[in-house]
HTML snippet that shows the backbone in 3Dmol.js (N, CA, C, O; Angstrom):
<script src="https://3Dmol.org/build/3Dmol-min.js"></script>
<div id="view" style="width:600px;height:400px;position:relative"></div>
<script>
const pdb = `
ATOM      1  N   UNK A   1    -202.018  -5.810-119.538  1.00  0.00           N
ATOM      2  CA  UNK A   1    -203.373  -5.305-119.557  1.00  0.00           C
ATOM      3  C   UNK A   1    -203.797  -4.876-120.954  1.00  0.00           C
ATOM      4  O   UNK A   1    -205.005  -4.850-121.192  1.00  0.00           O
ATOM      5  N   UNK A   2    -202.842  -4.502-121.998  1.00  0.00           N
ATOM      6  CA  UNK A   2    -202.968  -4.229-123.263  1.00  0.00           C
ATOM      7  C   UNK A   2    -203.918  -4.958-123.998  1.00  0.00           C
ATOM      8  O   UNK A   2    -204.807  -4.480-124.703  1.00  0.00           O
ATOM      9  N   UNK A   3    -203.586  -6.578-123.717  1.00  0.00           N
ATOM     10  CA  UNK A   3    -204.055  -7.261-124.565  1.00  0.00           C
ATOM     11  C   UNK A   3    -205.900  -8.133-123.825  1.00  0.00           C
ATOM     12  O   UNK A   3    -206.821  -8.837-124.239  1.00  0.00           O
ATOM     13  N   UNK A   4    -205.466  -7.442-122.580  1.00  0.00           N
ATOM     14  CA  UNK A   4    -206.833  -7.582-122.375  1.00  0.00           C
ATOM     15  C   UNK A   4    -207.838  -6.730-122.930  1.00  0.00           C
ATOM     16  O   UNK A   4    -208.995  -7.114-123.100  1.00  0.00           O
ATOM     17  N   UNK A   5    -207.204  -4.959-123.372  1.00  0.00           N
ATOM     18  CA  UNK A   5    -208.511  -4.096-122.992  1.00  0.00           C
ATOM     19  C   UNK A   5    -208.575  -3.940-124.567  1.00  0.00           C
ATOM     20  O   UNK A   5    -209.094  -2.978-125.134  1.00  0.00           O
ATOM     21  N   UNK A   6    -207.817  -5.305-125.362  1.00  0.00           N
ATOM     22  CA  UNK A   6    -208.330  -5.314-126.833  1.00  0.00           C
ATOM     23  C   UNK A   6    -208.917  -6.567-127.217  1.00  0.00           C
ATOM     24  O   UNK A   6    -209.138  -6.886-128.385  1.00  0.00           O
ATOM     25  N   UNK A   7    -209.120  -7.147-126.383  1.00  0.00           N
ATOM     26  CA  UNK A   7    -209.801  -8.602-126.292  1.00  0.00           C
ATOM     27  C   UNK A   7    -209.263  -9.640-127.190  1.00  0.00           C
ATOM     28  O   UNK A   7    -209.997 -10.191-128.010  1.00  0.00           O
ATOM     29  N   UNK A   8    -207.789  -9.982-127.048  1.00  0.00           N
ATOM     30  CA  UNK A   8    -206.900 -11.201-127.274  1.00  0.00           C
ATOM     31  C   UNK A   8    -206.901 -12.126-125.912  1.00  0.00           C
ATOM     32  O   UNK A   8    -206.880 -11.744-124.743  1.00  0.00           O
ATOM     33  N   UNK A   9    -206.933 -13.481-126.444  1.00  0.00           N
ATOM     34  CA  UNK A   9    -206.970 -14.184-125.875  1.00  0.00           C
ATOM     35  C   UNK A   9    -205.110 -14.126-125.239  1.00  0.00           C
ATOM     36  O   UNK A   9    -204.210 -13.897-126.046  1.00  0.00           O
ATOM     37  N   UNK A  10    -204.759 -14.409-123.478  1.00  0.00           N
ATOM     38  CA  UNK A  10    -203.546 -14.097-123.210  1.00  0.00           C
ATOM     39  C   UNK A  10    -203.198 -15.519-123.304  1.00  0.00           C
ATOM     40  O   UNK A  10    -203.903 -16.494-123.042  1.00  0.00           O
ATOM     41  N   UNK A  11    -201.818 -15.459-123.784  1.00  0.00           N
ATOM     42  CA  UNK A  11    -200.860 -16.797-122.889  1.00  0.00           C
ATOM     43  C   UNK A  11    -199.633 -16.646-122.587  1.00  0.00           C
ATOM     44  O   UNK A  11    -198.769 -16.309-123.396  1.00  0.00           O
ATOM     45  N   UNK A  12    -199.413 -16.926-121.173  1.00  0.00           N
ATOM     46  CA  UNK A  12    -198.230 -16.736-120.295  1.00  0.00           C
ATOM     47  C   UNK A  12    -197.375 -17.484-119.826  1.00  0.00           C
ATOM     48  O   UNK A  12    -197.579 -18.647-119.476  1.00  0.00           O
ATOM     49  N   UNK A  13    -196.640 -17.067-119.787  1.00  0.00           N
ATOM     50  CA  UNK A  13    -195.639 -17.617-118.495  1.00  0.00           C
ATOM     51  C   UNK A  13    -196.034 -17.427-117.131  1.00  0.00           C
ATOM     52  O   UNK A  13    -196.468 -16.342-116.745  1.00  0.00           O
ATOM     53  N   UNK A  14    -195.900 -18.486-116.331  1.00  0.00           N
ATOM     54  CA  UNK A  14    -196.203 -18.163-114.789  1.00  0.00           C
ATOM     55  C   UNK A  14    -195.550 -16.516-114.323  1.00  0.00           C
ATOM     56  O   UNK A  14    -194.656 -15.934-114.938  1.00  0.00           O
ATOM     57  N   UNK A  15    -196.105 -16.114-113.369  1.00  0.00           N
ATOM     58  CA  UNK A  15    -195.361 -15.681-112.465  1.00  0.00           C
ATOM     59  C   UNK A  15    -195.961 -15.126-111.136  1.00  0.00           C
ATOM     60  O   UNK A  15    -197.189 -15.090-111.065  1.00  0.00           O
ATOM     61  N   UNK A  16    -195.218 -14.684-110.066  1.00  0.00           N
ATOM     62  CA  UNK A  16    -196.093 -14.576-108.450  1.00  0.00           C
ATOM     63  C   UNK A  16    -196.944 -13.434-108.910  1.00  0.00           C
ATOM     64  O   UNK A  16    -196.661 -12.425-109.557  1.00  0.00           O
ATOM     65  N   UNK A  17    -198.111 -13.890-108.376  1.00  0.00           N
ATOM     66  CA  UNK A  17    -199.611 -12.561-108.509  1.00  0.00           C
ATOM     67  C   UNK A  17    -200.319 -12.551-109.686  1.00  0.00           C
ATOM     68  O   UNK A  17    -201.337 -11.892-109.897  1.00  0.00           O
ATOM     69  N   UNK A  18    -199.739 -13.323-110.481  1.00  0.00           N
ATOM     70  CA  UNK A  18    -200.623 -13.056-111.500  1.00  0.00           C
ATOM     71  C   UNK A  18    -202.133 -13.253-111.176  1.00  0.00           C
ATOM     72  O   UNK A  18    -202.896 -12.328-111.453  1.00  0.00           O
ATOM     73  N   UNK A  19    -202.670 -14.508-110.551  1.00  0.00           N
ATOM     74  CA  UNK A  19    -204.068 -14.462-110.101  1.00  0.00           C
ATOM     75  C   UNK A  19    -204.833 -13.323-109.350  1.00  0.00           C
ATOM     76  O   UNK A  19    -206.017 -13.207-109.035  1.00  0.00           O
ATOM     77  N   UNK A  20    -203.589 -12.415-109.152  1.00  0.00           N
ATOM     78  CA  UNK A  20    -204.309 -11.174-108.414  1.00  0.00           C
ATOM     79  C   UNK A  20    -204.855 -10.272-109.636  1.00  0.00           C
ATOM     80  O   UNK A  20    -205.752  -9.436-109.524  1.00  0.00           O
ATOM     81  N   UNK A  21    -204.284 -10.529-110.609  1.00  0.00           N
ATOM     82  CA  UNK A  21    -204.904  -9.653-111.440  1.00  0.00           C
ATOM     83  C   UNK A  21    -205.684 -10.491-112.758  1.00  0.00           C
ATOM     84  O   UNK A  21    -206.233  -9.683-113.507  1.00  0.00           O
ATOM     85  N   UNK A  22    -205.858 -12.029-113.226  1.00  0.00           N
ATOM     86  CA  UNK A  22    -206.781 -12.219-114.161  1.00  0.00           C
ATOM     87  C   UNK A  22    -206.587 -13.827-113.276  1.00  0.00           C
ATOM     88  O   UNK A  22    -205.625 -14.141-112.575  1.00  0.00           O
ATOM     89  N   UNK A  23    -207.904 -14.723-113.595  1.00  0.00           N
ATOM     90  CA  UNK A  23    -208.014 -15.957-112.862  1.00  0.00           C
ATOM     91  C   UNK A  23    -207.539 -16.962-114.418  1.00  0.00           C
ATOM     92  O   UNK A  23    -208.185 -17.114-115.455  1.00  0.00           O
ATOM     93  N   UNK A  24    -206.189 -17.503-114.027  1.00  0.00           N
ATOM     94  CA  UNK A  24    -205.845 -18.731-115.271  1.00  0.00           C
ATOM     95  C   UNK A  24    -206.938 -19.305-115.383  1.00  0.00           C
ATOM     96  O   UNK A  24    -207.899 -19.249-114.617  1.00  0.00           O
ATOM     97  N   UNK A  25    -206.792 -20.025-116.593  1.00  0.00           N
ATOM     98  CA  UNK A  25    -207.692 -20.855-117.470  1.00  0.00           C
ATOM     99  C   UNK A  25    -209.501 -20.466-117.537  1.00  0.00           C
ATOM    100  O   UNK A  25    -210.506 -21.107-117.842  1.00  0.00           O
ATOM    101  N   UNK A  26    -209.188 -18.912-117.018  1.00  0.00           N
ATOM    102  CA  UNK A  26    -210.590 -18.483-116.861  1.00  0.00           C
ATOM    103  C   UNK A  26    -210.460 -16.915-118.080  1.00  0.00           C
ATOM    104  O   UNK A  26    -211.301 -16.591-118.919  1.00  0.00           O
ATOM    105  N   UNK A  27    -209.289 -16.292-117.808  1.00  0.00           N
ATOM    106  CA  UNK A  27    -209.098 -15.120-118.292  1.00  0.00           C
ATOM    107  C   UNK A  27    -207.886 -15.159-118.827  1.00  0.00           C
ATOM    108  O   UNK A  27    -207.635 -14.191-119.545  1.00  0.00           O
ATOM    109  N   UNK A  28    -206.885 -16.113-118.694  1.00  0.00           N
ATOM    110  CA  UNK A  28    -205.564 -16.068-119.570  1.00  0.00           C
ATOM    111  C   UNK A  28    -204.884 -17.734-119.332  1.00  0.00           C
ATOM    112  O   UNK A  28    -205.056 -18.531-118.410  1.00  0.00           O
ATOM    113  N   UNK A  29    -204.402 -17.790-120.070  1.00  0.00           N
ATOM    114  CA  UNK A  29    -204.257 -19.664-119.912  1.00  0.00           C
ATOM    115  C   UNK A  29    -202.273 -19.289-119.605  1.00  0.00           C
ATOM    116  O   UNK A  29    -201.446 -18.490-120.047  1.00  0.00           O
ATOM    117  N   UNK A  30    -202.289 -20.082-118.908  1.00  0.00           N
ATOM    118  CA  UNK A  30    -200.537 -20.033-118.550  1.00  0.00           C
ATOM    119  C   UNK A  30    -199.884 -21.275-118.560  1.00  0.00           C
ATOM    120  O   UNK A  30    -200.306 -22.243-117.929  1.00  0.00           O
ATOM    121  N   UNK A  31    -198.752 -21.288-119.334  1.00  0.00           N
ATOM    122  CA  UNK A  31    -198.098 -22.108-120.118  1.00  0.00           C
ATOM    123  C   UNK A  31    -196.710 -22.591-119.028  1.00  0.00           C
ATOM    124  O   UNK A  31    -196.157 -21.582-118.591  1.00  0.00           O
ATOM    125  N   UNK A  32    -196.168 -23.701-118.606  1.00  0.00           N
ATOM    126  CA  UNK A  32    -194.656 -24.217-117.948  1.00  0.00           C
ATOM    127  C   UNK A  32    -193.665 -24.336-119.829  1.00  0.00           C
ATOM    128  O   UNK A  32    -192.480 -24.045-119.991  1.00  0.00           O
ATOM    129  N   UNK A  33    -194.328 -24.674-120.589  1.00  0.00           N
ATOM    130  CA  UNK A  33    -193.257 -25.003-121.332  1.00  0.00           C
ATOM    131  C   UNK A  33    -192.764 -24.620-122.540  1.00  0.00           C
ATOM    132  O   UNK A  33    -192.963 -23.435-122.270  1.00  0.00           O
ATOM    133  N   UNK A  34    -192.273 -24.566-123.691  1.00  0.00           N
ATOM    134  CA  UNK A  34    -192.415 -24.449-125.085  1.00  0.00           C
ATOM    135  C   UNK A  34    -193.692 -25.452-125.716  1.00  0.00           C
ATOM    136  O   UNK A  34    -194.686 -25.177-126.387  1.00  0.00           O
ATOM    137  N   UNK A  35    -193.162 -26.731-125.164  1.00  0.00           N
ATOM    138  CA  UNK A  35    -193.868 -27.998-125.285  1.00  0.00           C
ATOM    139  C   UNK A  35    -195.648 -27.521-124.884  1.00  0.00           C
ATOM    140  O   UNK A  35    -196.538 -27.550-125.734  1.00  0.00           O
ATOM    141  N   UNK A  36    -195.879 -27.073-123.319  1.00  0.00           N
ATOM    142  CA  UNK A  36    -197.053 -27.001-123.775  1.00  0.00           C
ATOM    143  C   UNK A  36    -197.741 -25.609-124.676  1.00  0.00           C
ATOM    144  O   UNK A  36    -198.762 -25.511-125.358  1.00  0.00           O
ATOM    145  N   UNK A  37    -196.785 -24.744-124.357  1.00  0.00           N
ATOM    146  CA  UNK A  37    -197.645 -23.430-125.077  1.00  0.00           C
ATOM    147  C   UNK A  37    -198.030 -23.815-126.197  1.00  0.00           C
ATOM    148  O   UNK A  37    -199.233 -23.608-126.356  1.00  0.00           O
ATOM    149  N   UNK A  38    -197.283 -24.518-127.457  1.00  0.00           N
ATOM    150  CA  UNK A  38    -197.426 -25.361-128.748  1.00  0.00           C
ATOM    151  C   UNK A  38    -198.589 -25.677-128.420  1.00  0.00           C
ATOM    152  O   UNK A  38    -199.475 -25.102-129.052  1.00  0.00           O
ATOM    153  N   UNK A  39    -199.001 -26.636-127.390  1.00  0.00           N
ATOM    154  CA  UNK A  39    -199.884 -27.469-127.235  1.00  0.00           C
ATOM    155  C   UNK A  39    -201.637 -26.597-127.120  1.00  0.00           C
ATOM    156  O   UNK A  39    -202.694 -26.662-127.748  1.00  0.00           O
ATOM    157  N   UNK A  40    -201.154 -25.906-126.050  1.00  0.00           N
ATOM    158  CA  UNK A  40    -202.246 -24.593-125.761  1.00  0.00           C
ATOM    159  C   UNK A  40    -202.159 -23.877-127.029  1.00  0.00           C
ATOM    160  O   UNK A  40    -203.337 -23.574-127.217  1.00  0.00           O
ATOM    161  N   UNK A  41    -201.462 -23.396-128.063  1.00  0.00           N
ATOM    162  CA  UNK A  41    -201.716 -22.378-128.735  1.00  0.00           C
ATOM    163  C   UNK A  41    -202.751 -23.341-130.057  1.00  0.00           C
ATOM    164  O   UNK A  41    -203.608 -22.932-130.840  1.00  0.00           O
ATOM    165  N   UNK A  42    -202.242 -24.573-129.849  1.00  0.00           N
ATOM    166  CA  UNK A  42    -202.920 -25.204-131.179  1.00  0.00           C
ATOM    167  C   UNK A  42    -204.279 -25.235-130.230  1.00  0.00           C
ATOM    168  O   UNK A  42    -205.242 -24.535-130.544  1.00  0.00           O
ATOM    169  N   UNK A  43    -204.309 -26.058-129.087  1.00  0.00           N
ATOM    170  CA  UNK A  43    -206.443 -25.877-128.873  1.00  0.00           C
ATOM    171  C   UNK A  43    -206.468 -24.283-129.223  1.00  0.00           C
ATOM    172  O   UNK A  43    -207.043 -23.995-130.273  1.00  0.00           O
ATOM    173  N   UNK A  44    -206.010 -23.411-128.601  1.00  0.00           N
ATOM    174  CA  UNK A  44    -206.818 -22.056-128.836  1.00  0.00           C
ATOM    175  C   UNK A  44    -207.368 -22.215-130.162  1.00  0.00           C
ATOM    176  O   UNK A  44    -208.551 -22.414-130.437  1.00  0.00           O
ATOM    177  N   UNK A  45    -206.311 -22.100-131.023  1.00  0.00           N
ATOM    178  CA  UNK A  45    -206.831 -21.967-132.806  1.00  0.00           C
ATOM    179  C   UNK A  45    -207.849 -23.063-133.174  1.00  0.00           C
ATOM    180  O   UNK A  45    -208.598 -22.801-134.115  1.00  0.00           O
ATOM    181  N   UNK A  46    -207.956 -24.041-132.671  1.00  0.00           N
ATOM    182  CA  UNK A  46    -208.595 -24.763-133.048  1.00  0.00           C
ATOM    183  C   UNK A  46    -210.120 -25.028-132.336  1.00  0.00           C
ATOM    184  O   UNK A  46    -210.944 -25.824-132.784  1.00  0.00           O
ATOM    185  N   UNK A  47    -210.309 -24.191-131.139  1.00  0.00           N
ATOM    186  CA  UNK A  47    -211.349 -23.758-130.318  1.00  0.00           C
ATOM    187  C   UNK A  47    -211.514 -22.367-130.623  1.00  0.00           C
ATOM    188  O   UNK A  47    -211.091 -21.632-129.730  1.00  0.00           O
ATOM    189  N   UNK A  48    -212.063 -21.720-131.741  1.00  0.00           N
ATOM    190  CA  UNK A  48    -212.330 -20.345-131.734  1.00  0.00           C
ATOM    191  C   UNK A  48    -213.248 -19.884-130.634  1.00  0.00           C
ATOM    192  O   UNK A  48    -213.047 -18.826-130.037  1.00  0.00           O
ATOM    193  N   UNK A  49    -214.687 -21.029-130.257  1.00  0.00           N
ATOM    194  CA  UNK A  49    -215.410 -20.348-129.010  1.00  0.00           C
ATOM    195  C   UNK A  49    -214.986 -20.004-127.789  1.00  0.00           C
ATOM    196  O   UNK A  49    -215.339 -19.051-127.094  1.00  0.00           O
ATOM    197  N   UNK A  50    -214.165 -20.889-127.567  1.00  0.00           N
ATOM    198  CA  UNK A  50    -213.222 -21.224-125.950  1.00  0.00           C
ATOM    199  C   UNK A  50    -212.187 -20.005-126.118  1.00  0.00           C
ATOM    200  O   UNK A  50    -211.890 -19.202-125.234  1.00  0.00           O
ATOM    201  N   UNK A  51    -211.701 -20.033-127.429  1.00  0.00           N
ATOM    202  CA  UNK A  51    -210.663 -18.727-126.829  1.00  0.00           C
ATOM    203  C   UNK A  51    -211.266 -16.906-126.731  1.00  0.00           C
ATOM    204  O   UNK A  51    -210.808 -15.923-126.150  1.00  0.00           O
ATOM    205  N   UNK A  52    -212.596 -17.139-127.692  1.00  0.00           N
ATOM    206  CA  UNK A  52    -213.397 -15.656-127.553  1.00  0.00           C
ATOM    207  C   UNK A  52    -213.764 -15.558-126.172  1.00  0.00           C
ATOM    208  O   UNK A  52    -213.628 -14.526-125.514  1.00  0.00           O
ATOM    209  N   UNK A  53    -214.396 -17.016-125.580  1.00  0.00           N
ATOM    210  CA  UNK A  53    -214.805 -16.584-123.895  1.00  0.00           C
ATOM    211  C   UNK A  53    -213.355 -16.120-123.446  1.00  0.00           C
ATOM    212  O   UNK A  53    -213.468 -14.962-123.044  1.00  0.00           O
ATOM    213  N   UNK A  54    -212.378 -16.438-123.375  1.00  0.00           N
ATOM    214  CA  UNK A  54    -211.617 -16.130-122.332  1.00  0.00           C
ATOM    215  C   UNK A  54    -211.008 -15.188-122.640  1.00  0.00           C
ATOM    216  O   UNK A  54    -210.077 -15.192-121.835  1.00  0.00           O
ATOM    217  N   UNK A  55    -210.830 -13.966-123.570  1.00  0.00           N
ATOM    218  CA  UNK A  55    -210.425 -13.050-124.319  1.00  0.00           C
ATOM    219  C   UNK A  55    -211.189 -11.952-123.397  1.00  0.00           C
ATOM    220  O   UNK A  55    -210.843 -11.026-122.663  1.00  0.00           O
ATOM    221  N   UNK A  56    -213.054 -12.851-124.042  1.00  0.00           N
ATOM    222  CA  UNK A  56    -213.792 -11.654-123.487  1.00  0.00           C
ATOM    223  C   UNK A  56    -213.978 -11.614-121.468  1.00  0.00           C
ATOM    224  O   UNK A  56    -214.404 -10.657-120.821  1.00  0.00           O
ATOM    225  N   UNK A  57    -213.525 -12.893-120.938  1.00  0.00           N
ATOM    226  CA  UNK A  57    -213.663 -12.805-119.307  1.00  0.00           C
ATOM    227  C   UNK A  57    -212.248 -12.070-118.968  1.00  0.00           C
ATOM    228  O   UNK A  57    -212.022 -11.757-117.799  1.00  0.00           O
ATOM    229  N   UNK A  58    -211.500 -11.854-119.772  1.00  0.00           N
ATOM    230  CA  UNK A  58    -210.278 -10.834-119.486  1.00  0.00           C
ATOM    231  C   UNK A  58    -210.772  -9.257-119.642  1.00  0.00           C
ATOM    232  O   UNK A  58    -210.621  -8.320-118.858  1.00  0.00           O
ATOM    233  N   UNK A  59    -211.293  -9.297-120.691  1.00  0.00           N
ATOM    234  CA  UNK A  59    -211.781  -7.796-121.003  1.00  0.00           C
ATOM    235  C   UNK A  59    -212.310  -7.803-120.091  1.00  0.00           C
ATOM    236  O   UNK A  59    -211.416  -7.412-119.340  1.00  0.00           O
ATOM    237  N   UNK A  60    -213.382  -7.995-119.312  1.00  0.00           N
ATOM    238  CA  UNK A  60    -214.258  -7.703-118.950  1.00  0.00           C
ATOM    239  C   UNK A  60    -213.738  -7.713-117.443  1.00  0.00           C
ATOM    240  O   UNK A  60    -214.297  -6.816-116.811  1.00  0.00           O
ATOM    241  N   UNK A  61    -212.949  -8.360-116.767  1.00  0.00           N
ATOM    242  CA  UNK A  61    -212.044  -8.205-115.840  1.00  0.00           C
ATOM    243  C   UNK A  61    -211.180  -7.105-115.865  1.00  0.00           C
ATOM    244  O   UNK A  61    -210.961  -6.538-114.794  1.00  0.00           O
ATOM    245  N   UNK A  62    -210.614  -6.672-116.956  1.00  0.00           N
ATOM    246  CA  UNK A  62    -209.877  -5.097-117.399  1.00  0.00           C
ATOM    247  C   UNK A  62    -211.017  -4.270-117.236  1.00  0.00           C
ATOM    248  O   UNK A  62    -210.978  -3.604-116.202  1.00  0.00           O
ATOM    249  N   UNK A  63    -211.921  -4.128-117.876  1.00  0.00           N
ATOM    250  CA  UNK A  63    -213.057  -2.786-117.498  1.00  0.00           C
ATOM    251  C   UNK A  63    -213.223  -2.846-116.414  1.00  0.00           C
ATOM    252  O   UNK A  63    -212.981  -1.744-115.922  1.00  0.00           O
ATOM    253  N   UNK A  64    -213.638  -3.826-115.406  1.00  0.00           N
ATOM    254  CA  UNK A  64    -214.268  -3.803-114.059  1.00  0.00           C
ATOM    255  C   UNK A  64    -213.311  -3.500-112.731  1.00  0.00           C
ATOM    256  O   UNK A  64    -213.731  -3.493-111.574  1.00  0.00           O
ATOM    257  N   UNK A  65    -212.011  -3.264-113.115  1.00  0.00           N
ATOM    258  CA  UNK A  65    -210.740  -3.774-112.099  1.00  0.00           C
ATOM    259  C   UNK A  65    -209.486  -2.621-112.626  1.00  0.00           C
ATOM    260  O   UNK A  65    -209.104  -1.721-111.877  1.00  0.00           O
ATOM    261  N   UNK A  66    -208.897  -2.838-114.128  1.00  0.00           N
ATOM    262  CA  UNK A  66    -207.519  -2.418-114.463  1.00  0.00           C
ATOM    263  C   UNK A  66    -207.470  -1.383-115.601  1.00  0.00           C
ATOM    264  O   UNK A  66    -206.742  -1.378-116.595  1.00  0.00           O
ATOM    265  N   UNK A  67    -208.504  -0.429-115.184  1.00  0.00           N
ATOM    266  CA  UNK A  67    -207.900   1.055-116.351  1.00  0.00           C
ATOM    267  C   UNK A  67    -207.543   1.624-115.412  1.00  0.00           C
ATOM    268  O   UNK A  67    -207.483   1.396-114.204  1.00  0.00           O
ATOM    269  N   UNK A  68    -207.113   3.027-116.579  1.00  0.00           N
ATOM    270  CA  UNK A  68    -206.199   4.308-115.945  1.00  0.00           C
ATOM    271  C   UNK A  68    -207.211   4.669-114.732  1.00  0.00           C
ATOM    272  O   UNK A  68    -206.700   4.906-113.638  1.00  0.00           O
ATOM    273  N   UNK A  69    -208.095   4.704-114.818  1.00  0.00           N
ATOM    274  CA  UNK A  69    -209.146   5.259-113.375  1.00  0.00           C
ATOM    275  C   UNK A  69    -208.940   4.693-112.072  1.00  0.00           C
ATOM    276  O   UNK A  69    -208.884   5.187-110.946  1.00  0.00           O
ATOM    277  N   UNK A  70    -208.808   3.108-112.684  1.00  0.00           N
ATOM    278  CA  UNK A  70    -209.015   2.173-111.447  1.00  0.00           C
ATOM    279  C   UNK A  70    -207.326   2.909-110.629  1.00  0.00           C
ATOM    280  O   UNK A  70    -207.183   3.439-109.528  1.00  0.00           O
ATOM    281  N   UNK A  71    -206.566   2.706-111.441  1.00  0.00           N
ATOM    282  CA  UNK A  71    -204.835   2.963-110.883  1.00  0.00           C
ATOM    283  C   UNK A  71    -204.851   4.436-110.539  1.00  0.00           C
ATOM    284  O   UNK A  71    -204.283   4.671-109.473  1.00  0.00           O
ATOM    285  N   UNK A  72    -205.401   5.592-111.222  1.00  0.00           N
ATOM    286  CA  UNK A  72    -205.104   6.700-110.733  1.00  0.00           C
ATOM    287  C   UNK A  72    -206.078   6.645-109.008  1.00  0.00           C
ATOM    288  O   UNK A  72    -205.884   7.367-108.030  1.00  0.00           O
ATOM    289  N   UNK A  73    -207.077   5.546-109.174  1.00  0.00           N
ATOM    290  CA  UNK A  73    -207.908   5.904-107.830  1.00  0.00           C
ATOM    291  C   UNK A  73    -206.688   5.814-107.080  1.00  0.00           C
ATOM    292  O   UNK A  73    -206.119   6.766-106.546  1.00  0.00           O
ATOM    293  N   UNK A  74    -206.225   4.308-107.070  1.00  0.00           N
ATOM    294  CA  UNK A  74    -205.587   3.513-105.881  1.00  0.00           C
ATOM    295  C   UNK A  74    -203.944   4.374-105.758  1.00  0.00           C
ATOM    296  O   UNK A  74    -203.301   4.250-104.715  1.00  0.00           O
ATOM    297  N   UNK A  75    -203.552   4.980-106.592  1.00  0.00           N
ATOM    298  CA  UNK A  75    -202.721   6.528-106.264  1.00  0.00           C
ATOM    299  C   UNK A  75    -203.014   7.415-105.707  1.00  0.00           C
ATOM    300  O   UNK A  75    -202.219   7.643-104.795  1.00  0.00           O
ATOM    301  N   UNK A  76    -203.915   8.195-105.783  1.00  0.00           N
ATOM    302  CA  UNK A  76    -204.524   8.794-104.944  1.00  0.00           C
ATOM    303  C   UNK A  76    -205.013   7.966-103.483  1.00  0.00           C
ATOM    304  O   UNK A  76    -204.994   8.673-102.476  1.00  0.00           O
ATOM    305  N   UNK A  77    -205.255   7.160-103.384  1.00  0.00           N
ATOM    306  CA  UNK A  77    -205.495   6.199-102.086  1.00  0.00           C
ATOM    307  C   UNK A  77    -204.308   5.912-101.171  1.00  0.00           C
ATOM    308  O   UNK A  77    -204.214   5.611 -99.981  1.00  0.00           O
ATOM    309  N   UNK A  78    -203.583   6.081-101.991  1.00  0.00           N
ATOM    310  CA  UNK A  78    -201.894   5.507-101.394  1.00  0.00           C
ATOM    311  C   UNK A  78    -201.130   6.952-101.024  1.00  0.00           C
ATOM    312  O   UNK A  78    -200.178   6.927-100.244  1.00  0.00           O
ATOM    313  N   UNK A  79    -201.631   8.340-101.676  1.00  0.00           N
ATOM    314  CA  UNK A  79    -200.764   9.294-101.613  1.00  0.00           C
ATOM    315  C   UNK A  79    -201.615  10.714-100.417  1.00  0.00           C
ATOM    316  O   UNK A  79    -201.279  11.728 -99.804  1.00  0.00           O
ATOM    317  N   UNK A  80    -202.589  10.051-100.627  1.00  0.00           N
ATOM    318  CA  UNK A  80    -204.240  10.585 -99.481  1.00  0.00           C
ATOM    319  C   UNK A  80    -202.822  11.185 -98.363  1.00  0.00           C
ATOM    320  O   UNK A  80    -202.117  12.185 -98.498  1.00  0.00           O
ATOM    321  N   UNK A  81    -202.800   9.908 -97.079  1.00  0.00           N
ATOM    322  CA  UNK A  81    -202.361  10.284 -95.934  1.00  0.00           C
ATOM    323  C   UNK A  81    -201.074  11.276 -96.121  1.00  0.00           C
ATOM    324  O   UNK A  81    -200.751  11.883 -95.100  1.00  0.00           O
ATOM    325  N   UNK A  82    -200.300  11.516 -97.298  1.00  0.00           N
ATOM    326  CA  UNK A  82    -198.965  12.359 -97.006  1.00  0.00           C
ATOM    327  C   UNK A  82    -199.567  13.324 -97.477  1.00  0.00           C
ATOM    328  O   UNK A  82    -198.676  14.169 -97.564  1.00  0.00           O
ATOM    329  N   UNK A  83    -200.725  13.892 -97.940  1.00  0.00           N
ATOM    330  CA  UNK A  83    -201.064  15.341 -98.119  1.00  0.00           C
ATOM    331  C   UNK A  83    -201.730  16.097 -97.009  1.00  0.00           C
ATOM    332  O   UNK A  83    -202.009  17.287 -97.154  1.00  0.00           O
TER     333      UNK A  83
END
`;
const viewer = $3Dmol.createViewer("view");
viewer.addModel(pdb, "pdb");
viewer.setStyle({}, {cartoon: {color: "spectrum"}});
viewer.zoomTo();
viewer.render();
</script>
């Protein structure tokens, strides 16, 4: 979430859920290989517009969804019924 709520463009490695929290090739581009990350990291650099949109549809997915507020809510939501 770091590098969303400073507006870098992400690139990942798969893993389970990630779409629960940013939509690939919309908000973070995710990579199977060495081979393609190379491949993805050269369009990024070489698409400065394409990688500011998806930098900024991450940020903007972090403000709307993944700060300390959003997580302290859903703690408090989760810890509600044992008080």
């Amino acid at each position: 979430f770091e590098l969303a709520a400073m507006r870098a463009c992400m690139v990942c490695n798969p893993y389970e859920g990630i779409e629960t929290w940013f939509e690939p090739e919309k908000e973070l581009i995710v990579v199977h290989s060495t081979d393609e990350a190379i491949e993805r990291y050269t369009w990024l650099l070489e698409h400065e517009s394409a990688r500011h949109a998806i930098a900024q549809a991450a940020h903007e997915r972090f403000l709307k969804e993944h700060t300390y507020r959003h997580r302290a809510r859903q703690f408090v939501e989760m810890v509600r019924p044992y008080l």
